[in-house]
C-alpha atoms as one frame of an Amber mdcrd trajectory, in Angstrom:
protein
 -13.261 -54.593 -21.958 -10.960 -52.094 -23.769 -12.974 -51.680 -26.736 -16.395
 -51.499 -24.593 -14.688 -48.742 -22.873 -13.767 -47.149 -26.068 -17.003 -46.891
 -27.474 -18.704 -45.481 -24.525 -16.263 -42.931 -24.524 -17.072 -42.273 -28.339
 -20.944 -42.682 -27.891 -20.049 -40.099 -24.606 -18.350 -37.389 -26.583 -21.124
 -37.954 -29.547 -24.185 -37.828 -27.664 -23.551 -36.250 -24.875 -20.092 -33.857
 -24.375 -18.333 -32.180 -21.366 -20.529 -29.003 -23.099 -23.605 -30.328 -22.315
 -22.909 -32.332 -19.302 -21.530 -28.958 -17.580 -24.716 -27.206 -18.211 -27.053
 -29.927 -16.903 -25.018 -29.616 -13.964 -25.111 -25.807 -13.358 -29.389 -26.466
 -14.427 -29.457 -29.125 -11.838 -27.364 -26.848  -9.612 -29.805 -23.947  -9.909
 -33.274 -26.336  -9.992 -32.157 -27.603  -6.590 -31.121 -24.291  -5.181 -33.844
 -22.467  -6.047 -36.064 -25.379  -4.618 -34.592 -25.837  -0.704 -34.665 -21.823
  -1.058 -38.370 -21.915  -1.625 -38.784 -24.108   1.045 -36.758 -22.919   3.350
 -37.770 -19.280   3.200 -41.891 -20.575   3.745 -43.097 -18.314   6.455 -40.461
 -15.578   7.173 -41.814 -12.439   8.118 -40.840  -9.546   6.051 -40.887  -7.410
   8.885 -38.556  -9.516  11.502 -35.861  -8.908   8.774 -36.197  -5.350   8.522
 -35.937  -5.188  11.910 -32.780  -7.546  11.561 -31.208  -5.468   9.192 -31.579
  -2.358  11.539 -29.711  -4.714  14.699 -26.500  -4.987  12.528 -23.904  -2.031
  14.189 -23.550   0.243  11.473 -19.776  -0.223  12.707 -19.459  -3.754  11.897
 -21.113  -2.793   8.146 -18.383  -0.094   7.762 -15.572  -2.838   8.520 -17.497
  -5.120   6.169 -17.198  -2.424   3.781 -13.319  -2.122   4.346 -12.894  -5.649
   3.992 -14.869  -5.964   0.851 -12.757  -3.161  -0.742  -9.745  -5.394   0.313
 -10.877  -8.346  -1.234 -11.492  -6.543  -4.638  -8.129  -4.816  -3.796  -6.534
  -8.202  -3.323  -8.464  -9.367  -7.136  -7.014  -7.200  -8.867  -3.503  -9.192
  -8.369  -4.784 -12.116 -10.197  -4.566 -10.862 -13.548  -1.692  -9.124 -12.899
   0.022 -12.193 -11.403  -0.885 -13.895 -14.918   0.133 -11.113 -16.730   3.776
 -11.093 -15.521   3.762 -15.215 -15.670   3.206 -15.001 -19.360   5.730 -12.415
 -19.779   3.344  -9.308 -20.560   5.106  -6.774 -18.905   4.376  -4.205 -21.056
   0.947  -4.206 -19.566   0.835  -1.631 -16.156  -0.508  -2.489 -13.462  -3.330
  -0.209 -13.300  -4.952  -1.809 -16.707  -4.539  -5.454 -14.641  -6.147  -3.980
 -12.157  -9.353  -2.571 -14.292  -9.373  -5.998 -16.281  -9.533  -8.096 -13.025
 -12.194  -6.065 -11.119 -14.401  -5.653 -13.638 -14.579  -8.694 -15.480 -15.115
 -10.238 -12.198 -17.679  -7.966 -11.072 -19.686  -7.658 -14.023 -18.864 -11.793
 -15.333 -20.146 -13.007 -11.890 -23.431 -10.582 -11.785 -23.883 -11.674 -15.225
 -23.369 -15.350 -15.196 -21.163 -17.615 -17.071 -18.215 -16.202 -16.199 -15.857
 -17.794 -18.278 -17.391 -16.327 -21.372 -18.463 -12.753 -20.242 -15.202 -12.001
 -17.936 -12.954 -13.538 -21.217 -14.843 -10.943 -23.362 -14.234  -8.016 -21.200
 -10.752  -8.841 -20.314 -10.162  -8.520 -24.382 -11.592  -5.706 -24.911  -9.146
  -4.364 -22.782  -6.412  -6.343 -23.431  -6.756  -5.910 -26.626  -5.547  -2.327
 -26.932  -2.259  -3.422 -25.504  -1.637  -5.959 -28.161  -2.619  -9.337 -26.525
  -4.100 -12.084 -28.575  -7.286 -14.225 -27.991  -4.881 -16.774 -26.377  -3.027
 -14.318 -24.539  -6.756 -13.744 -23.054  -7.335 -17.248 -22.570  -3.625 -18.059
 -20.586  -4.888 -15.217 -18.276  -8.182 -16.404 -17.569  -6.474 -19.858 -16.636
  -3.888 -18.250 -14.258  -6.248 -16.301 -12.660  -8.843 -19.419 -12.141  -5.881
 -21.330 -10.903  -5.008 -18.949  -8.275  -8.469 -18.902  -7.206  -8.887 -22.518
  -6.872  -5.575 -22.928  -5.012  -6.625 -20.324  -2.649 -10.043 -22.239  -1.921
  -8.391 -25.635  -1.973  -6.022 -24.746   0.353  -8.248 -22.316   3.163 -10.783
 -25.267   2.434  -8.788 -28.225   3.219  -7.270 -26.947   6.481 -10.704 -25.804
   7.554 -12.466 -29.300   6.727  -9.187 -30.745   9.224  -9.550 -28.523  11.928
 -13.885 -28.265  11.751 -15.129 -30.998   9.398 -18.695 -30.375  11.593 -18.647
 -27.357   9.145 -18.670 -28.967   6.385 -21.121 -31.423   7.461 -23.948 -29.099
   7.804 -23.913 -28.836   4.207 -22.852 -32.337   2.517 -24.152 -34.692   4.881
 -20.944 -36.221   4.886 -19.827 -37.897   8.199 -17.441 -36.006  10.126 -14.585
 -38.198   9.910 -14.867 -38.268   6.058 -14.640 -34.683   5.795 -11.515 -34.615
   7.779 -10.306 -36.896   5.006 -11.475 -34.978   2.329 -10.031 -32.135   4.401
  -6.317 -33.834   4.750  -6.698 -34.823   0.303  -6.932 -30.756  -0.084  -4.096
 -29.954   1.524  -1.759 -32.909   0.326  -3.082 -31.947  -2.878  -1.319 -28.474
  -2.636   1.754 -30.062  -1.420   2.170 -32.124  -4.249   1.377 -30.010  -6.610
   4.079 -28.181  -5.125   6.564 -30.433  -5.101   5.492 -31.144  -8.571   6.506
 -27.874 -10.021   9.777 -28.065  -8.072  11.107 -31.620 -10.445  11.795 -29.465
 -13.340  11.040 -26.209 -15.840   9.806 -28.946 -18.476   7.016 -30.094 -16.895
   5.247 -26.514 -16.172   4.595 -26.452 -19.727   1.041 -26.867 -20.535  -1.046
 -27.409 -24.007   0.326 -28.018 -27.703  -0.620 -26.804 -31.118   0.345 -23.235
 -30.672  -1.650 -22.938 -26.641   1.158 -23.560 -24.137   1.520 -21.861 -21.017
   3.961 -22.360 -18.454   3.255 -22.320 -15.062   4.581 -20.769 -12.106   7.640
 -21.902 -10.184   7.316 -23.729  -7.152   8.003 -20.318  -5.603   6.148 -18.259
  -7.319   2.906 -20.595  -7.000   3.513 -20.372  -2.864   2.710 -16.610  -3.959
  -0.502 -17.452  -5.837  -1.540 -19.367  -3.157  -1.543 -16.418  -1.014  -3.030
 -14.201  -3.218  -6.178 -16.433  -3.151  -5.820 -17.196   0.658  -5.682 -13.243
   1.432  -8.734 -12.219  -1.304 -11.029 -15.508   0.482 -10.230 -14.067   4.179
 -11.268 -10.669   3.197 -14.439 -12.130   2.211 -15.062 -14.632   5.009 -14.093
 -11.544   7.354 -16.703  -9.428   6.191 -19.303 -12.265   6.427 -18.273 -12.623
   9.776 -18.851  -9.118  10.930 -22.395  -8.804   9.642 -23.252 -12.250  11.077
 -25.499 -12.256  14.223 -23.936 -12.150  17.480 -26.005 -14.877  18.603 -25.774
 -17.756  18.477 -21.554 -17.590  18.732 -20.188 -19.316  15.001 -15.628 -19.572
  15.028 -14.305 -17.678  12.448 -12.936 -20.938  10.970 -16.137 -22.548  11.017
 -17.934 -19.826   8.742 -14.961 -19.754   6.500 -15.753 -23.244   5.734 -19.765
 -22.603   5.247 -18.159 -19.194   3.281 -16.380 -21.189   1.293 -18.312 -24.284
   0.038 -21.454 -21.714  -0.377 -19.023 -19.601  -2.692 -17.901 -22.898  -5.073
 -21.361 -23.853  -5.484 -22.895 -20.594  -6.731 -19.585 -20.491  -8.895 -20.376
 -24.148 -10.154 -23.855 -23.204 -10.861 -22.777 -19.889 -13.413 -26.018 -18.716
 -11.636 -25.826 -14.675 -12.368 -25.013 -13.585  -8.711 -24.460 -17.092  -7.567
 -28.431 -15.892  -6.944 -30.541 -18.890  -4.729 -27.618 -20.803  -4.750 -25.491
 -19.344  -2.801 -27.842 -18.016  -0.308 -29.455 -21.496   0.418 -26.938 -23.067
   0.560 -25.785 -20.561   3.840 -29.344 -21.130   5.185 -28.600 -24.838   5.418
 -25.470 -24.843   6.888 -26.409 -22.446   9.367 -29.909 -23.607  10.919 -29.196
 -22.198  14.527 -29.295 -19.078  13.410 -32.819 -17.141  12.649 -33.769 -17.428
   9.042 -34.710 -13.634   9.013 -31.547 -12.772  10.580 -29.100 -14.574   8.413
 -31.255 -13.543   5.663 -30.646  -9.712   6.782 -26.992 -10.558   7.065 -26.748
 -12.125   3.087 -28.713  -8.921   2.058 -26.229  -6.376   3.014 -23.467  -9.099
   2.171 -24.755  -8.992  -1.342 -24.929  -5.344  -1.499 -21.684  -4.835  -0.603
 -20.056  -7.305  -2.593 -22.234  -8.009  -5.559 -24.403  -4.910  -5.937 -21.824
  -1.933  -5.423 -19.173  -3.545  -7.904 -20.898  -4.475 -10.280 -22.650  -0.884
 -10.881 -19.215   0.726  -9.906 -17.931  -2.037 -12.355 -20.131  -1.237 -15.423
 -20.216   2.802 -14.506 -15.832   2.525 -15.193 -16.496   0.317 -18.386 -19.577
   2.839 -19.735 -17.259   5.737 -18.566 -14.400   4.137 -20.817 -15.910   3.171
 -23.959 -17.619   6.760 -23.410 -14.141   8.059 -23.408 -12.211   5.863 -26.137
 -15.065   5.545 -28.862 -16.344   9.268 -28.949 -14.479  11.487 -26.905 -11.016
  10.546 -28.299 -11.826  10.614 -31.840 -13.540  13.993 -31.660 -10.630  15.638
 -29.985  -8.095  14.021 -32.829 -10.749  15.330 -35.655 -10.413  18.986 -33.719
  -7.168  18.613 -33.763  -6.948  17.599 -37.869  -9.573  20.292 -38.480  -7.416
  23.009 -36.364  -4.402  22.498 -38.489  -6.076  22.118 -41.937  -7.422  25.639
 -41.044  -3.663  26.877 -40.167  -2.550  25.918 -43.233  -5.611  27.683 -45.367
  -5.104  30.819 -43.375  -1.376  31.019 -43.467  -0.511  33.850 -46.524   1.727
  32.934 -49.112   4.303  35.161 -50.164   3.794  36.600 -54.559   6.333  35.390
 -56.420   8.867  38.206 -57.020   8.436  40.826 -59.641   9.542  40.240 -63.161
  11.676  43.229 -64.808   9.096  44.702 -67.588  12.115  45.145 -70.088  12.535
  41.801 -71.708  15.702  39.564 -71.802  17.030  40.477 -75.411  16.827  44.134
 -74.865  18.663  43.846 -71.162  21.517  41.769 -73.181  21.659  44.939 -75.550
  21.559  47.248 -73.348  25.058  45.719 -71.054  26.989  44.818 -74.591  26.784
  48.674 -75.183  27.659  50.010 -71.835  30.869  47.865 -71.859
């Protein structure tokens, strides 16, 4: 039995990988997405949800707004949560902060996020000295403080409104609960984890080891990620439809699961995915009104950042790669110019009666 196990785990990572597995899931992912999208958005009127998007209180959009600017706000903590758990404090705050929102911003309108939000966070990185796995230990931190977040907002909503949840997976109520419950014992025991000892927070070998937070400290990631999902989930909530009535809690869960799929898929935008997978879970509302409230959703959080996003990162490279290097070649070309302009002083003037003759000339005086 051992060695049959052993060679499908050999034929597994020959033939097939984690690699490749991964993307035929995000494919899949996106295939099926895009397909219950197509379906589901046969015969809306174009007009019903500009007339939708009109019924939203331009109030309730300016809170959105506010809340989305928290969120991103609220981001910009991750990296520089993983910054000061790897001991990089040399690195302010305010470059944390440009890292985290736009290599989110621009990695999730991309797609594959792993590999576009790595690259940007090196390129600025970079300039303060950090490493390729200095990169890499930050992009773990700050995925692990975003799946805490979800785990743990996720699991106590599943407990408290597993109906939620069972919109979208088909799932039975009772085994959503359960699945619910698993979440949050999860956390706890991870938790309690940490707290046995220093030794085992160290992760990876060969030169890749990070260390993770305290049990303390990790209470504070958790938070992090609890505070940037209810920004989000609030500013879902205000732009959804007064009618039918929906419980905060209840949407956060829909939120939620709709969010970790178009993450799962790598879709650029979490595009299809995410939106039909909110159409699903929420059939009693109008298709044209939810529709009108995921519009203005993704213009606040996905279309605004990500041009504000790419307008800082144009802005910089503008800044670093042609405006700085002209001002230091100024400079150099301002004090070569000094230097060629500044007169010399002659040399002083030679007597024109030579040496022997001066010698003479004081022998015969004395």
């Amino acid at each position: 039995m051992q060695g049959l196990l052993t060679g499908l785990s050999h034929g597994f990572k020959k033939w097939i990988g984690w690699k490749r597995l991964g993307i035929a899931a995000s494919l899949f992912i996106i295939a099926f997405a895009i397909t219950t999208l197509v379906r589901t958005l046969k015969g809306v009127d174009g007009g019903v949800i500009l007339t939708a998007l009109t019924e939203i209180p331009p109030g309730h959009i300016a809170l959105a707004a506010l809340c989305v600017i928290g969120a991103f706000c609220t981001l910009t903590f991750y990296d520089f949560f993983a910054l000061r758990t790897i001991a990089k404090k040399h690195v302010p705050y305010r470059i944390a902060a440009l890292s985290s929102f736009t290599s989110y911003s621009i990695g999730h309108n991309i797609g594959a996020t792993v590999f576009t939000g790595g690259a940007i966070r090196f390129r600025i990185y970079s300039d303060y000295g950090l490493n390729a796995i200095d990169v890499a230990k930050i992009c773990f931190l700050s995925g692990l403080t975003f799946w805490l977040g979800n785990i743990f907002v996720l699991g106590i909503g599943m407990m408290l409104h597993p109906s939620a949840a069972s919109a979208m997976d088909q799932l039975p109520e009772a085994i959503n609960r359960m699945i619910g419950i698993g979440g949050v014992a999860a956390i706890f025991a991870y938790l309690a984890w940490l707290a046995l000892g220093e030794n085992r927070r160290e992760l990876g070998q060969n030169g890749w080891k990070v260390v993770l937070p305290s049990a303390r400290f990790t209470l504070l990631q958790i938070l992090i990620g609890v505070v940037d999902l209810s920004f989000c989930a609030t500013a879902m909530y205000l732009l959804m439809p007064a009618q039918p009535h929906i419980d905060f809690m209840s949407l956060a869960v829909v939120f939620i699961l709709a969010t970790l799929l178009g993450f799962a898929s790598h879709a650029p935008g979490s595009i299809g995915v995410f939106d039909a997978a909110m159409l699903v879970a929420l059939p009693q509302f109008g298709r044209e009104q939810l529709l009108a409230t995921l519009l203005v959703f993704r213009v606040l959080y996905f279309v605004i950042p990500f041009g504000t996003a790419i307008s800082i990162m144009g802005a910089r490279e503008l800044w670093m790669n042609v405006v700085v290097p002209w001002q230091e070649r100024r400079k150099l070309n301002g004090n070569s110019s000094a230097r060629v302009a500044t007169p010399v002083p002659p040399p002083p003037a030679a007597s024109a009666t030579p040496v022997p003759q001066r010698i003479t000339q004081m022998k015969s005086r004395r």
